[in-house]
C-alpha positions as CSV (number, residue, x, y, z in Angstrom):
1,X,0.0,0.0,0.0
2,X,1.2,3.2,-0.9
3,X,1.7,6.5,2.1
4,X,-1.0,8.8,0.5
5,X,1.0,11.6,1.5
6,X,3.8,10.5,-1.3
7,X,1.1,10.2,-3.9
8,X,-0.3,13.5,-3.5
9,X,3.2,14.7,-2.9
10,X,4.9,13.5,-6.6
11,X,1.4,14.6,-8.0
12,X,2.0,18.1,-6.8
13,X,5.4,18.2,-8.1
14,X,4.3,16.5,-11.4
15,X,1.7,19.3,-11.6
16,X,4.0,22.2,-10.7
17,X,6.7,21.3,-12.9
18,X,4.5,20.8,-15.6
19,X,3.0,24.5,-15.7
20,X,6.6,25.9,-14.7
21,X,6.9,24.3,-18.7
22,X,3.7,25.9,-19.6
23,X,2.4,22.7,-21.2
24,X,-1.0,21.4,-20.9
25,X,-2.1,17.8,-19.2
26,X,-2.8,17.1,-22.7
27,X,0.7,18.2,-24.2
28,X,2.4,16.8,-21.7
29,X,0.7,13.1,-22.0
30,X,1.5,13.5,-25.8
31,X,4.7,13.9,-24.9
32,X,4.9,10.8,-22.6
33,X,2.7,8.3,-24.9
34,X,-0.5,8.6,-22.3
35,X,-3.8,10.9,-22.2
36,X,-4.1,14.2,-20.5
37,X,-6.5,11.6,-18.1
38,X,-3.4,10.0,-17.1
39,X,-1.8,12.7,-16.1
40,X,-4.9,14.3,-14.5
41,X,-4.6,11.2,-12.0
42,X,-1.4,11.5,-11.5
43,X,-1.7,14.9,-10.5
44,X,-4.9,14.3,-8.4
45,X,-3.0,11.4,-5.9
46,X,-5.4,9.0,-8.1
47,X,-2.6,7.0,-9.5
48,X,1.5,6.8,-9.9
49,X,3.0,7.3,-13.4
50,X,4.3,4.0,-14.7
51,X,7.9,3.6,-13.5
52,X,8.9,3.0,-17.1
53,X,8.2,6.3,-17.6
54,X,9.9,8.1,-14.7
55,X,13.0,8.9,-16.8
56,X,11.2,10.5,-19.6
57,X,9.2,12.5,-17.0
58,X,11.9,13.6,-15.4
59,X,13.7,14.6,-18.8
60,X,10.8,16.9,-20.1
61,X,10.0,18.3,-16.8
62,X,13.5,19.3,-14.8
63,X,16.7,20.0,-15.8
64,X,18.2,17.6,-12.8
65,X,17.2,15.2,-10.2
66,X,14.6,15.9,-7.8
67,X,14.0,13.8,-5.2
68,X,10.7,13.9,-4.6
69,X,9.8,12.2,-1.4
């Protein structure tokens, strides 16, 4: 089971990073392969990216790595 408090805390930062771009949910999920609903549960604590994608994330979103817990 997953701490809820690290959900909602990597969906915040997904979120914040993501308009710090200026990109959309949308733009953003086209730029990862998934729909903006996706990334709309990611952001809302609903769900955790796919780990396969945490590198690609991370690549379109910051410049270095975050930790983010």
């Amino acid at each position: 089971m997953y701490d809820l408090n690290h959900i909602y805390k990597v969906g915040n930062l997904i979120a914040t990073l993501r308009l710090e771009k200026g990109l959309s949910q949308g733009e953003l999920g086209l730029m990862l392969g998934v729909t903006n609903k996706a990334v709309s549960r990611w952001e809302n604590g609903q769900a955790f990216p796919d780990i396969t994608l945490l590198p690609k994330l991370a690549r379109y979103l910051v410049n270095h790595a975050v930790e983010v817990y």
